[in-house]
N, C-alpha and C positions, 0 to 999 in steps of 0.2 A: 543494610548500609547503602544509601544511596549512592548511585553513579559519580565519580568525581574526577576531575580533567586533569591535565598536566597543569600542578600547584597547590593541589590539593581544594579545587573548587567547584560548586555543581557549574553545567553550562551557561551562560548568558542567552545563547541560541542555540536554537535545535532547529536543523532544516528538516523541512516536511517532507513525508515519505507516500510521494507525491504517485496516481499512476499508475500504470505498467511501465516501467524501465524509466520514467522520466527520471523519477528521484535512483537512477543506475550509479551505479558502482564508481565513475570516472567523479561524478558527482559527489558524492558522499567520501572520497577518498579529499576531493578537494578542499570541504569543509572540514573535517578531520585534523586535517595538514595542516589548514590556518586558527587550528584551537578550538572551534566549536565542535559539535556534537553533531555529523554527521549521519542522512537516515538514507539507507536503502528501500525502496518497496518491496514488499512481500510476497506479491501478487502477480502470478502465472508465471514467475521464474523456470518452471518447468517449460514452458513456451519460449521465454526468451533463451534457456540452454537450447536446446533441440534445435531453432530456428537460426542462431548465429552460428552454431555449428553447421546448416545447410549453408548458409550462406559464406560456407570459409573459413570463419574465424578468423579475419583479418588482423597481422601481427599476434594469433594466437593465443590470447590472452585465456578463453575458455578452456583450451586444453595444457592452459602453464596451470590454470588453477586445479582442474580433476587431476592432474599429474600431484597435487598435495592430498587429494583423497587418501584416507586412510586404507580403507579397499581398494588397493589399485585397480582388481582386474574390474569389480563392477566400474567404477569410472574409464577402463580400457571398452569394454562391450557398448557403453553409451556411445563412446568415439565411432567406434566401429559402423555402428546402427548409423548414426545420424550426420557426422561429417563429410561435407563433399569436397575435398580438394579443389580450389579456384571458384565456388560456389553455385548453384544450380542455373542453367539455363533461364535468360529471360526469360519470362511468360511460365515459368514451369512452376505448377504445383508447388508447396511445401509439407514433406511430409508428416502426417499427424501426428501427435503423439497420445498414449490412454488417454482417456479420463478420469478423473477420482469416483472412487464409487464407494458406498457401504461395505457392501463386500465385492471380495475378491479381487481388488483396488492396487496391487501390489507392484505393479511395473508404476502406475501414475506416481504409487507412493514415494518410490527411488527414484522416478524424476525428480520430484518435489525435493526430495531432499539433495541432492544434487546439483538443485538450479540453485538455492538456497546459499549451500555450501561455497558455492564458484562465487555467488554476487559479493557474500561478505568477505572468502577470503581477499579477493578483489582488490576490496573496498579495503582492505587493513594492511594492503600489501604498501610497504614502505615508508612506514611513519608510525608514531606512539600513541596518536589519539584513540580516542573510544568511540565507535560506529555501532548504529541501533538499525534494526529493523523493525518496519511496520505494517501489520496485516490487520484485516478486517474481521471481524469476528463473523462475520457473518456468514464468510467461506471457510465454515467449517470443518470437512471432510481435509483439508488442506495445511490445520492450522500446529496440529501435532507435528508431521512428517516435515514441514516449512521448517519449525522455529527447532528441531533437532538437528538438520541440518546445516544454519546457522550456528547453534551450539558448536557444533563439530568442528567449525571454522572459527570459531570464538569473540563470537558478537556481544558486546558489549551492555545492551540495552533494546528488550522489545518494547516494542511499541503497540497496543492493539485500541484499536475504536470499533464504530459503527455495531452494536451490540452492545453486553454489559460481560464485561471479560473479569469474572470475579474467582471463576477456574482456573487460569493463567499462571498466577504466581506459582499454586501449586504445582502446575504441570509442568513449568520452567523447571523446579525442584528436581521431581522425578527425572524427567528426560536428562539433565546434566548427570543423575544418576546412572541413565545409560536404563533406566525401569520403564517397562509396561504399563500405558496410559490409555484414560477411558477419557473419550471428550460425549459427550450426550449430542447426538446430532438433531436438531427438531425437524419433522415430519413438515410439509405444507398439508394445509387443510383439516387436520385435526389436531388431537392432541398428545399423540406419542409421538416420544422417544425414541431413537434407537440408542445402544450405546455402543460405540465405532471403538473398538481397541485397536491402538497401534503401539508394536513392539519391537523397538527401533533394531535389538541384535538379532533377532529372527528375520527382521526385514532384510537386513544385508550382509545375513550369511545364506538365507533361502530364497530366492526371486524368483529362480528360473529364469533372469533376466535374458542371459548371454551367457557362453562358453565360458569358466571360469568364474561361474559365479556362485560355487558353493563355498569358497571359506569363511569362516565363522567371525564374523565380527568381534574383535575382539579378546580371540583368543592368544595374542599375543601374550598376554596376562599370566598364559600358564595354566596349567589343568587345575581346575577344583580354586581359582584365583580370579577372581573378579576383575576387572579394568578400572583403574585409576575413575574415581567421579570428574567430571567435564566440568568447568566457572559456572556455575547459575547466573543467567544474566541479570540484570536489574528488569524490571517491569513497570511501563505507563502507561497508564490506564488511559486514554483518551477519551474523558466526559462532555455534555454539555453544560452542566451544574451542578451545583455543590451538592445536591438534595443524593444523586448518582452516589459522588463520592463519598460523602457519609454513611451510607449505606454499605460500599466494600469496605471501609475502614473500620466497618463495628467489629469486624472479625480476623486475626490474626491470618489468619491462611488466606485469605479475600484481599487481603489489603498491598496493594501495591507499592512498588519504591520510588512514586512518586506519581501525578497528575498531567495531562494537559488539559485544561480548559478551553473547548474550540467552542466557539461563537458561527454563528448562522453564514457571517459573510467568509467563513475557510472556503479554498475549494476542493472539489469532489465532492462525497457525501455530507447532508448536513442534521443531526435531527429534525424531526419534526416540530411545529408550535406546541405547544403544550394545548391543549384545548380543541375547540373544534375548528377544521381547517375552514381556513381564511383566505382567498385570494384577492392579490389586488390586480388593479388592471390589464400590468404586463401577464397575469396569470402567475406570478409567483407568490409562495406563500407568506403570511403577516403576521411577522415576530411580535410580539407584545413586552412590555416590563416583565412578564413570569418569565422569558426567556432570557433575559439577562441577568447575570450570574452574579452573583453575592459576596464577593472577593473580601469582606470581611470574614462571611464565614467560611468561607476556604480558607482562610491563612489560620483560622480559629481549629480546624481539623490535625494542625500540626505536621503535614505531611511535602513534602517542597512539590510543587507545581508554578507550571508554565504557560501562558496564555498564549491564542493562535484566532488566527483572523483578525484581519487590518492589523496586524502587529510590526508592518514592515519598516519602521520606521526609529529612528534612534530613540525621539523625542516618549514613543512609545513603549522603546524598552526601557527607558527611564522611568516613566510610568508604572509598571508594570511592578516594578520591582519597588519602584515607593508603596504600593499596595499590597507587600509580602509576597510576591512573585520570586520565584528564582532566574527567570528572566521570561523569552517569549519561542515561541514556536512560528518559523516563516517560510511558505511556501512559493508563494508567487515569484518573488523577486529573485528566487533560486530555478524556478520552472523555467523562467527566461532568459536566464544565463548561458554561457556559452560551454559549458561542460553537462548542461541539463541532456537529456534523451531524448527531446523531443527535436525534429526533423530542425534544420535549420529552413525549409521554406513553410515551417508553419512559426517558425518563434520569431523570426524576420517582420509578417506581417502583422504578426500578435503585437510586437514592440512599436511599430508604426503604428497601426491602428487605435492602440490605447494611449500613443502620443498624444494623437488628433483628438481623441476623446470620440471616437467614432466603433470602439467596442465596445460590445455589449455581453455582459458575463448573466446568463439563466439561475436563476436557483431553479431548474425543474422541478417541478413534483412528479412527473410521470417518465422520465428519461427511466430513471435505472432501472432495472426488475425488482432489484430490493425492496421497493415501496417507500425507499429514503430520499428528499428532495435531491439533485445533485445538480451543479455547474454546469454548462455548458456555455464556452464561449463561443460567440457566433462568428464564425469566419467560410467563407463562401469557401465551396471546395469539401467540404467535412459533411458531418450527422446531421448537422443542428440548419442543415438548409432544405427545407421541406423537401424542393428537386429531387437531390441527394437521394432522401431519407429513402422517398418511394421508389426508385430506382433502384434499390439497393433489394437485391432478392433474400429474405430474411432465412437465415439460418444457424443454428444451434451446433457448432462442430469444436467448439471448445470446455462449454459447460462450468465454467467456473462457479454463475453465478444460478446457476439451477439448483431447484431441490429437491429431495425426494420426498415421494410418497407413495401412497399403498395402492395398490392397482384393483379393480376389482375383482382378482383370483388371488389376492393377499399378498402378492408380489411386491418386489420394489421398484418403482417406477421414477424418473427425473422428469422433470418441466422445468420452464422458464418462459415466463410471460411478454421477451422477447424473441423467440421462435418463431416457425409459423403456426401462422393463428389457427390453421386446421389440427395442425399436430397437437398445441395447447388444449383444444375444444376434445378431440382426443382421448388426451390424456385426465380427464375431469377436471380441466381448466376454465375459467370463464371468459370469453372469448374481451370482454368488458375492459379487462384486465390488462390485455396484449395495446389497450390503444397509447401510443408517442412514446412505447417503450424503444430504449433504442440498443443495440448489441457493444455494451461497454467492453464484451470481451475484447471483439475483433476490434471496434473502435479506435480503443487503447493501445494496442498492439501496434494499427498504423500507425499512431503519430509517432510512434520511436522508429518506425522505417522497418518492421517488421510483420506486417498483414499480409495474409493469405493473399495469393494469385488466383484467378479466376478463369476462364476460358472470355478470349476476345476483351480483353483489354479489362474487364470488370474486377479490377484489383479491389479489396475492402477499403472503404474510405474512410479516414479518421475522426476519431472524436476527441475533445482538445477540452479538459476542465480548468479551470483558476479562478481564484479567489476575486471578489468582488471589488476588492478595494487594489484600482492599480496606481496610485498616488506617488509609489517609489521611483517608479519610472523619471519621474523630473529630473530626479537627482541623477539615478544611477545610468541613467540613457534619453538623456537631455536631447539629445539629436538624433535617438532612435537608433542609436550601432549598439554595436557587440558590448559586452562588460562581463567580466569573470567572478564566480564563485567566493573568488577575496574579497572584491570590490564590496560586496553584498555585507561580508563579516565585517571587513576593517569600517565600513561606510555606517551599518549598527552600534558596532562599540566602540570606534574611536572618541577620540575627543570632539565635544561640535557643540555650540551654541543656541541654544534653545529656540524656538522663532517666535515662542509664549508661552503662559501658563500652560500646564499640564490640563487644566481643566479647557483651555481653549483648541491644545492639540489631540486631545482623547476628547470626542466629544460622545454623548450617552448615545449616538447612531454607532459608535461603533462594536457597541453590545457590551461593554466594561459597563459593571459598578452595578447600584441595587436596584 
């Protein structure tokens, strides 16, 4: 049974779940609030708990939320560890927290669920809407311990892309069972598998985290008494085309509670052309007709979906929804909002500069380690200005987006082909590989005002994605100031007057139709 809002309706809009912390909690609580379908990001939440908590936790909010942790003490031991009262010294360090690993991953693991837990309860704290979160398939080691998490706090609607997440529904199942789950981890450079078990009551009754961290998850229940099953969320698959979708849909267990169909101009990640890469002159890569999606046969799959890139627009979700849409998916025009997580002196000149028409949004092909084209918006200061880039001493201290593989003593070994290119080569990397990759981890991190500190002023500088099409801007920041999260919703579905056919406001550049 798909997700349905206050009135008994699927969403109109679903805010994108944009980022590291853009698409945050203050955000997502705001869409929520004014009726649509608010998304949290998924991604490094372990980093954003850990780090706000160094930094204070200004007005508290991270520790009003582990104070709802079911296990109090593991959420007291977190506090412990990592909150600095008034927050750490200019210039000081932030201390690190694990990384996920195959094995023996079990402190990363309880961050992860933890960070999880804090963004949605958050995010659901004071109002009746329905909040989703969204994670990437491809940070896998991550994606169990994440979305149980979430579960625990009673998230509404996952959200997964970049991959083909046809394991998901399943594992949504189990984990709200509170059951032991196998996600298949892929290897880099060949062709095994590992298969990563996480077992969410053994994870937080056994940690060894901190003092007080043996009670048993759960046993509230009763001896010989199971715990109550947790909501199953609803599940969206995030495809680029129907050809994707019909293929989870042939199978009951595969098949999702619903679609979004992202088109090339989303930002962050984007698939790939189908066929053989193409660039055009700026160096980004050259969508063809195969890559525009077939919304006849999408609506023909029977399953509700929602379309994403260039969708910011009213005239658009009208469209959308003449097409058998359930409505659209919109990122940008929430990125730049004033409850977004990104720094106010990067969204400041973001909104200026695509006034002017003098910003320029990348589909890279070679930015992320992933090998998936991704965004970058060009603004002096950030990743995306050569200067910057090489300036920037490359280093791997968060590892989200690495992967493992087999060492040559059979081990298990991590890479990522934004590292340094010594350690990659190393590691039996191809040094090939490492070139205009850029470190999304730390990147992402700054622009929400949380990157690492460095010695002598060498703080990580940010990298800034959104989507291609900044056209909303007219309306919604006509003179380049502030505008709130409502503004976006009521400004989508209110009432408004067309400015022409729908075939003259969708045009086939914006990647709709066959």
């Amino acid at each position: 049974m798909p997700m349905v809002m206050r009135g008994g309706a699927l969403p109109e809009v679903i805010q994108g779940g944009m980022g590291v912390g853009v698409s945050g909690w203050r955000l997502a609580r705001a869409v929520s609030s004014a009726g649509q379908l608010g998304v949290v990001s998924g991604t490094a939440l372990d980093a954003l708990l850990t780090r706000r908590l160094q930094l204070g936790d200004p007005g508290g909010d991270v520790r009003r939320a582990l104070a709802a942790f079911p296990v109090p003490e593991l959420a007291a031991a977190v506090v412990d560890r990592f909150h600095v009262a008034g927050g750490v010294a200019a210039g000081e360090r932030l201390r690190a927290q694990p990384m996920l690993r195959v094995e023996r991953g079990e402190q990363a693991e309880l961050l992860t669920v933890l960070g999880n837990f804090v963004e949605v309860w958050l995010a659901k704290e004071g109002h009746g809407g329905p909040v989703g979160i969204n994670y990437l398939e491809k940070v896998q080691l991550g994606l169990a311990p994440g979305m149980f998490g979430a579960i625990l706090a009673g998230v509404d609607c996952v959200l997964v892309g970049a991959g083909v997440p046809g394991y998901v529904p399943e594992l949504a199942r189990r984990l709200a069972r509170r059951e032991p789950v196998t996600v298949r981890v892929r290897f880099d450079g060949g062709e095994e598998d590992y298969d990563h078990r996480f077992d969410p009551v053994a994870l937080l009754g056994r940690t060894g985290f901190g003092s007080g961290a043996g009670t048993r998850f759960g046993s509230g229940a009763g001896p010989g008494r199971p715990a109550a099953p947790l909501r199953r969320p609803d599940v969206l698959a995030i495809v680029s085309l129907p050809l994707l979708a019909s293929y989870l849909a042939r199978d009951e267990a595969t098949t999702p509670d619903g679609f979004v169909i992202e088109t090339h101009g989303a930002g962050g990640h984007s698939a790939p052309p189908r066929g053989v890469l193409r660039l055009d002159a700026q160096g980004d890569p050259v969508y063809g007709p195969r890559d525009h999606p077939d919304l006849a046969k999408m609506a023909g799959i029977g399953v509700p979906f929602w379309l994403a890139g260039g969708a910011a627009h009213p005239e658009r979700l009208a469209a959308a929804r003449a097409m058998g849409a359930a409505g659209v998916q919109v990122g940008s025009a929430f990125a730049l909002c004033e409850e977004s997580g990104l720094v106010a002196g990067l969204r400041e000149p973001l909104r200026t500069r695509a006034r002017t028409g003098t910003l320029r949004v990348r589909n890279d092909p070679k930015a992320s380690p992933t090998g998936f084209p991704f965004k970058v918006a060009e603004l002096p200061g950030t990743l995306s200005d050569p200067a910057i880039r090489a300036a920037r001493r490359r280093v791997c201290d968060l590892g989200y987006l690495r992967v493992p593989h087999r060492t040559a003593k059979g081990t298990v070994g991590y890479r990522c082909p934004a590292e340094p290119e010594a350690a990659y080569s190393r590691k039996g990397g191809a040094v090939p590989d490492t070139e205009g990759r850029l470190c999304l981890c730390n990147g992402l991190l700054a622009a929400v005002g949380l990157g690492q500190r460095h010695p002598a002023g060498r703080d990580e500088p940010p990298a800034v994605t959104l989507g291609q099409d900044l056209d909303f801007l007219t309306d919604l920041s006509p003179d380049g100031g502030p505008y709130r999260a409502v503004d976006v919703v009521e400004w989508l579905t209110g009432a408004r007057t067309a400015r022409g056919p729908i075939s003259q406001v969708v045009p086939p550049s914006a990647g709709w139709g066959p």
